[in-house]
C-alpha positions as CSV (number, residue, x, y, z in Angstrom):
1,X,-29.7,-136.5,-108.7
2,X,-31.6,-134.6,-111.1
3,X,-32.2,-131.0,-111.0
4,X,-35.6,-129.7,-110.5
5,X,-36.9,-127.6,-113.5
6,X,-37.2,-124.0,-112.5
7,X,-37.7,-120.5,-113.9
8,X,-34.5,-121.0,-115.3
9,X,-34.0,-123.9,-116.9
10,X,-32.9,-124.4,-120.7
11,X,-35.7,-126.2,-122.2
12,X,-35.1,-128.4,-125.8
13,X,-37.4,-130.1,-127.4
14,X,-38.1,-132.1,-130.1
15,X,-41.1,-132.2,-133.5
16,X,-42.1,-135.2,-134.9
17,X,-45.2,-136.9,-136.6
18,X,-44.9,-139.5,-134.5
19,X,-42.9,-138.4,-131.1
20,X,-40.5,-140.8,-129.4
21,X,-39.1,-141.6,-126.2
22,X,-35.2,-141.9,-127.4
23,X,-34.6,-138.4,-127.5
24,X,-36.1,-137.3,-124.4
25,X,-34.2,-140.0,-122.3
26,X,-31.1,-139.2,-123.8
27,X,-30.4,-135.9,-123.7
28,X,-32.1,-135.8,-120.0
29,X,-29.7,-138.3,-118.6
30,X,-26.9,-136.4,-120.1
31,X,-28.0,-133.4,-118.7
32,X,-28.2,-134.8,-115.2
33,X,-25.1,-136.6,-115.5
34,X,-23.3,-133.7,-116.2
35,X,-25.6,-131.6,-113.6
36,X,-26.9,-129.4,-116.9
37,X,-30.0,-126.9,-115.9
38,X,-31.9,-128.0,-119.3
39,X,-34.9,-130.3,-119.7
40,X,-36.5,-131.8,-123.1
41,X,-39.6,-132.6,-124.2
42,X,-40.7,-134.3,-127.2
43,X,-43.5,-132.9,-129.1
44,X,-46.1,-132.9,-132.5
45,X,-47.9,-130.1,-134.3
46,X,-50.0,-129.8,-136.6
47,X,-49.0,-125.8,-137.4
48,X,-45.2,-126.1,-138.1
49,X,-44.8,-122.3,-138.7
50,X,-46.4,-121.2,-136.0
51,X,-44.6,-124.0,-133.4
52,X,-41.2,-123.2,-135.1
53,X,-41.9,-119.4,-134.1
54,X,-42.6,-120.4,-130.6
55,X,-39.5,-121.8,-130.5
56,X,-38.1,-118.3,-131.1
57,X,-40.4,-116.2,-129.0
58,X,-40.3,-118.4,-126.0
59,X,-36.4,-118.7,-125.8
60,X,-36.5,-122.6,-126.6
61,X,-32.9,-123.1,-126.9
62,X,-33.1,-126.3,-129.5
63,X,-35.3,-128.8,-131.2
64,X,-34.8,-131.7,-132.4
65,X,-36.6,-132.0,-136.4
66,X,-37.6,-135.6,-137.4
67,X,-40.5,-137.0,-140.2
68,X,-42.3,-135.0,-141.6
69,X,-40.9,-131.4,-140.6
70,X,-37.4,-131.6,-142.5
71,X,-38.0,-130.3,-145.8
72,X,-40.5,-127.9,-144.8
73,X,-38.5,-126.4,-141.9
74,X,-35.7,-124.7,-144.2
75,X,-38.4,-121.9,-145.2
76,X,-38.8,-120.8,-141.3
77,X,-35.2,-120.4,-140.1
78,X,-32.7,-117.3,-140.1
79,X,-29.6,-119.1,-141.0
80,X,-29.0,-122.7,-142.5
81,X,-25.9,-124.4,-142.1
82,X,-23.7,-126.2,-145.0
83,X,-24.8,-129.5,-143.6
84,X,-28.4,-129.1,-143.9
85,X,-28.0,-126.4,-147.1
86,X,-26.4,-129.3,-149.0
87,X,-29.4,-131.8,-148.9
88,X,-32.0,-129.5,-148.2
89,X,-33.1,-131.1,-145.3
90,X,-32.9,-130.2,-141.4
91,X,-33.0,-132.3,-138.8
92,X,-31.8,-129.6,-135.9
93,X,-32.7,-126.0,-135.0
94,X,-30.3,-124.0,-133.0
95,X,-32.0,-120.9,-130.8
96,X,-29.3,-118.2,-130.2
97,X,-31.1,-115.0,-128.5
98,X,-34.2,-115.0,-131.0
99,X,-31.8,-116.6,-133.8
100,X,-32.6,-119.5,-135.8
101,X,-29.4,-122.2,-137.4
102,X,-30.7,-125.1,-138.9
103,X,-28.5,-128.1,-138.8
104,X,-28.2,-131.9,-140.5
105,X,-26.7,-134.1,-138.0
106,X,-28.4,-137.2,-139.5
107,X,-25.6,-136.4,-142.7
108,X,-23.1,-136.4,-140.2
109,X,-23.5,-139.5,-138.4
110,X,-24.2,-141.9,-141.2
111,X,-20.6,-140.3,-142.6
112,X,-19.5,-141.5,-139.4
113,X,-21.1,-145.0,-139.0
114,X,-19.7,-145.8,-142.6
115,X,-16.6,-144.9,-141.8
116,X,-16.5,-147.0,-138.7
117,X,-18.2,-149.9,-140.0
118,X,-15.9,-149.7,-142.6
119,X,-17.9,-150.3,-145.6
120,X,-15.5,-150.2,-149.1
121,X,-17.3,-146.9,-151.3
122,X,-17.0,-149.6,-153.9
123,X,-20.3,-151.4,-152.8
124,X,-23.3,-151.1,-154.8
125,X,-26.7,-150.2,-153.0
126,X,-30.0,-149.8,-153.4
127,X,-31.7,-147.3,-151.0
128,X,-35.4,-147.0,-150.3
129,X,-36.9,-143.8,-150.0
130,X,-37.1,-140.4,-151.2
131,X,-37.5,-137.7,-148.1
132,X,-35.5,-135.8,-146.3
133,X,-34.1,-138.4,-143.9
134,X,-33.1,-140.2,-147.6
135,X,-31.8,-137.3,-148.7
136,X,-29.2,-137.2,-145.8
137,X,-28.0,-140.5,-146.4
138,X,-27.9,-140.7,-149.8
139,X,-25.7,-137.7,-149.7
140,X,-23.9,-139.2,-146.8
141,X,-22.9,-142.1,-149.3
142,X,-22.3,-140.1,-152.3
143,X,-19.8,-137.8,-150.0
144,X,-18.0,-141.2,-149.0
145,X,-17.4,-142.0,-152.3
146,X,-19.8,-144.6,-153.1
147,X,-20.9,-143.9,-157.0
148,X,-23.2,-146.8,-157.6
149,X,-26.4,-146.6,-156.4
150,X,-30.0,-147.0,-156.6
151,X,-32.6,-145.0,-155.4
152,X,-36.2,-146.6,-155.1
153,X,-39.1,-144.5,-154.4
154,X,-42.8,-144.6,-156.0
155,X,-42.6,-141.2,-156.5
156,X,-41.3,-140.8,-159.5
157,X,-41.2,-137.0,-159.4
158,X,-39.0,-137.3,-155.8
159,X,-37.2,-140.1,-156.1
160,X,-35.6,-139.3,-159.8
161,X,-34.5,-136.0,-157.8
162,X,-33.0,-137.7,-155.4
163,X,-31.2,-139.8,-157.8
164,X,-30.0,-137.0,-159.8
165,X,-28.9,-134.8,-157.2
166,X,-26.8,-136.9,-156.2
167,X,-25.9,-139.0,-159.4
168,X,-27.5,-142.3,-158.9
169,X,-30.5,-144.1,-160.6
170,X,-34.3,-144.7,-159.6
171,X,-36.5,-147.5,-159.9
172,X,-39.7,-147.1,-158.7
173,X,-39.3,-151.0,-157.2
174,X,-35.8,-153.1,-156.8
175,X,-37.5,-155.7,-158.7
176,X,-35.1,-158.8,-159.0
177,X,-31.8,-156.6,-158.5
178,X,-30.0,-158.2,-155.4
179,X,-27.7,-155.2,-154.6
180,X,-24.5,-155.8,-152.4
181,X,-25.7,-153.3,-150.0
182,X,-29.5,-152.6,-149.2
183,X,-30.7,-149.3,-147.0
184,X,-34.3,-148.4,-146.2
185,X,-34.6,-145.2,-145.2
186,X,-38.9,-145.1,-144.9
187,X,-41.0,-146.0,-142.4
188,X,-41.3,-149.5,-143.2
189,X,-40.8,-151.4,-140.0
190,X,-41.4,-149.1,-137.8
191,X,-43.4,-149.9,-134.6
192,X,-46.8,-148.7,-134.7
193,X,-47.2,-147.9,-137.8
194,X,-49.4,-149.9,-140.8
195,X,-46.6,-151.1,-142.0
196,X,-44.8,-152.1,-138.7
197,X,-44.4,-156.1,-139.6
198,X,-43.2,-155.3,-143.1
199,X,-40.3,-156.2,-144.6
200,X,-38.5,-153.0,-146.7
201,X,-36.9,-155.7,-149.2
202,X,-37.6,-158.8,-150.1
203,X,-36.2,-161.8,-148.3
204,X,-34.3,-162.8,-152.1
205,X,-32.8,-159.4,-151.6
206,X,-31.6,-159.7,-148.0
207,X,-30.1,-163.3,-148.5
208,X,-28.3,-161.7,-151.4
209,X,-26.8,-159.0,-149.5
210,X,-23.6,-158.7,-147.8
211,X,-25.0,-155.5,-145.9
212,X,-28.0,-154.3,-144.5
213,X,-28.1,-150.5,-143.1
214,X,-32.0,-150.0,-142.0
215,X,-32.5,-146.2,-140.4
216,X,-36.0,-147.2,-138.5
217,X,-35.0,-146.8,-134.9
218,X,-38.3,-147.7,-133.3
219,X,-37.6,-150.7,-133.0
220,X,-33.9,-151.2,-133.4
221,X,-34.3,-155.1,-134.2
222,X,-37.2,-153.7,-137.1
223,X,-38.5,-156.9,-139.8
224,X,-35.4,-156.1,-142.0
225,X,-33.0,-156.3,-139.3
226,X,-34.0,-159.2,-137.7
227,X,-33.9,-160.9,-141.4
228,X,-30.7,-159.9,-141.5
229,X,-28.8,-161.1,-138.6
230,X,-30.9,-164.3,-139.0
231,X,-28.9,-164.9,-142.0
232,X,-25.3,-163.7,-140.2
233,X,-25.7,-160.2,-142.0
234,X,-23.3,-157.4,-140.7
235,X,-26.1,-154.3,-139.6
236,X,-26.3,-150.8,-139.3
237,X,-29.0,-150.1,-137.6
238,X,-31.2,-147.0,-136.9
239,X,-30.4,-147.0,-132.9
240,X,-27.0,-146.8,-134.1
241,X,-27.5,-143.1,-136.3
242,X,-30.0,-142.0,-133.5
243,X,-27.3,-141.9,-131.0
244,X,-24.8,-140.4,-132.8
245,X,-27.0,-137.3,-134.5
246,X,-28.4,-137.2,-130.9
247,X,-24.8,-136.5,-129.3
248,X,-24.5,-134.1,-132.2
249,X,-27.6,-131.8,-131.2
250,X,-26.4,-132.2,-127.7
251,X,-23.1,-130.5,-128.7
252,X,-24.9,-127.9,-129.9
253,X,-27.2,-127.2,-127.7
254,X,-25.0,-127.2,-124.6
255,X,-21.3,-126.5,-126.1
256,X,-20.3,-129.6,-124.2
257,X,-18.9,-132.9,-125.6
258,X,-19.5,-135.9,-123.2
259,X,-17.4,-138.6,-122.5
260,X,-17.3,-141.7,-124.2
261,X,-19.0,-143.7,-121.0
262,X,-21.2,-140.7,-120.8
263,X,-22.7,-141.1,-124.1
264,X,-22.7,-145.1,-123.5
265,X,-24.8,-144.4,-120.1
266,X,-26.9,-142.4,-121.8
267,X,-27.7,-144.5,-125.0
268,X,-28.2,-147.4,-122.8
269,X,-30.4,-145.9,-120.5
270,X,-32.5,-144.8,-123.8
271,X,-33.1,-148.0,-125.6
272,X,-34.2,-148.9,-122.2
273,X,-37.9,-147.2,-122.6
């Protein structure tokens, strides 16, 4: 049964452009499996220092960071950790008594989805996008050992950053490259937005691909993946990273690890919405 919010409760929460349900469901279920007194919300502003200082005041224990807050929320926070120093990008905000950690658990779980997909660092890629979300997996790649890649972004100015941070090349389009390995990491795809139907490469690209790794996890069957498992395709797909940076912040909000079937439950009970 869940526990009634009171006076009392630990409350999380969550900034986006665009706010989601995943989050929400996930990290409530946890909390009432494990009989946690927290609750989260999901939420959007349009004044990011002064929502990011209400996290402090109001004793806000964490918040979840997504598009387009990441960059911008390194400037507003006591203390940044490695994982989110490295890349420059947050995607987590830790509240302990008034003090603010910002985190990168996006760079942590595409680590770990590489590794368990088990995907040779000798793959060539192309990855689409320059933000902060790119920035996490790019690095996430080039800290796994893959050295050739290819970073595609129209801006010029962000994506040849990018690509020399972390010692890959940009084009501003893929062109009639057909990489082994093909990773959007923009919005493309993603349900209601103007681009929601749209495919992030071409459909030359994804027959030529062994692997397609699409980030979008509203949907988790977006244009690209669909293409891809259409033509027998092994998939990472953005459900899979949301779950695992999720479990993450829940860590470290609460100081608890759940079980395997816990996380399961709770993941299943999210996609759900």
């Amino acid at each position: 049964m869940a526990i009634a919010p009171s006076r009392d409760t630990t409350l999380c929460i969550s900034l986006a452009g665009r706010p989601g349900t995943f989050g929400v469901r996930f990290h409530n279920h946890l909390y009432q499996q494990l009989g946690l007194d927290y609750y989260y919300k999901a939420m959007t502003t349009q004044d990011l220092p002064a929502a990011v200082n209400g996290i402090r005041a109001l004793g806000i224990r964490g918040c979840g960071v997504s598009m387009p807050y990441k960059e911008a929320c390194m400037a507003l926070v006591d203390e940044i950790d490695p994982s989110a120093a490295a890349i420059e990008s947050v995607n987590t905000l830790v509240n302990t008594d008034g003090h603010l950690k910002a985190y990168n658990t996006d760079y942590l779980a595409v680590r770990q989805l590489l590794e368990s997909h088990e995907v040779d660092p000798a793959t060539a890629f192309a990855l689409r996008g320059s933000g902060g979300m790119a920035k996490a997996v790019a690095s996430a790649l080039r800290d796994a050992g893959f050295s050739e890649g290819l970073i595609i972004a129209r801006n010029e100015q962000a994506g040849r950053q990018l690509a020399d941070t972390c010692g890959y090349r940009w084009q501003r389009e893929l062109g009639d490259l057909c990489p082994p390995m093909l990773v959007n990491v923009t919005p493309i795809g993603m349900a209601g937005g103007p681009q929601a139907q749209e495919l992030a490469f071409s459909r030359e690209a994804v027959e030529a691909a062994q692997r397609v790794f699409d980030v979008v996890a509203m949907p988790a069957m977006t244009p690209l993946i669909l293409l891809a498992k259409e033509l027998g395709k092994p998939v990472i797909t953005g459900l899979d990273v949301i779950a695992l940076q999720a479990l993450e912040q829940f860590v470290l909000y609460t100081g608890i690890r759940p079980t395997l079937a816990q996380v399961e439950k709770a993941v299943a009970y999210a996609r759900d919405a």
